[in-house]
N, C-alpha and C positions, 0 to 999 in steps of 0.2 A: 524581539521576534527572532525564530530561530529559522534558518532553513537548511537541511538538509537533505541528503542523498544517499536514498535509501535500496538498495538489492537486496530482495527477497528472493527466495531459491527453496521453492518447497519441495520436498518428497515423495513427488510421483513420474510417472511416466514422462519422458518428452514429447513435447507437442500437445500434450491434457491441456495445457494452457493456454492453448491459441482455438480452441473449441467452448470456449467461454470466451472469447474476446471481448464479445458486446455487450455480455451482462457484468463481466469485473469491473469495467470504470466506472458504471455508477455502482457500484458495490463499495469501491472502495473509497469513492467519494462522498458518500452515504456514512461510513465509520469515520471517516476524516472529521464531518460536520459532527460526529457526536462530542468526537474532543475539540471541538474549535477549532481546530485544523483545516488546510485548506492543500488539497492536491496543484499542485503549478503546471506538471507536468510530466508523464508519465509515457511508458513505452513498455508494451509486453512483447516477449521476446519468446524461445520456444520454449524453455525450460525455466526464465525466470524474469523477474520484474523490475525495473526501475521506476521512481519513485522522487522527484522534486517535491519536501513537503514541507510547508512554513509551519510551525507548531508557534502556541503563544507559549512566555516564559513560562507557564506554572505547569508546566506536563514537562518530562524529559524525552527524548528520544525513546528510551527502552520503553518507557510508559505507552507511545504512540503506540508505535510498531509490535509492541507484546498484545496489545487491544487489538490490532488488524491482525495477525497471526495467530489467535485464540482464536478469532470468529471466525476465520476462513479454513483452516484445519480441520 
């Protein structure tokens, strides 16, 4: 099992991201469970994201993380 540590840093305005606070964690804990992944621990900050996430071996990192940043984009 792999865990890492992940910052996401999208493309919009600062502060867009703290006006969804309450609907991103289950958002992205919702795409986590699609890949067998599991969110640990997470912090949204003004402009971008951190991100504790245990992936199982058969996904890579870029695999995770390109699936959550397709669907949220």
């Amino acid at each position: 099992e792999c865990k890492s540590h992940v910052v996401w840093v999208p493309n919009i305005e600062k502060d867009y991201l703290c006006r969804f606070e309450e609907t991103l964690g289950g958002f992205f804990r919702d795409l986590a469970r699609q890949k067998e992944c599991a969110i640990l621990e997470g912090h949204l900050m003004s402009d971008h994201v951190h991100m504790h996430i245990s992936i199982p071996p058969k996904y890579s990192v870029a695999q995770v993380v390109g699936f959550k940043k397709g669907r949220v984009q």
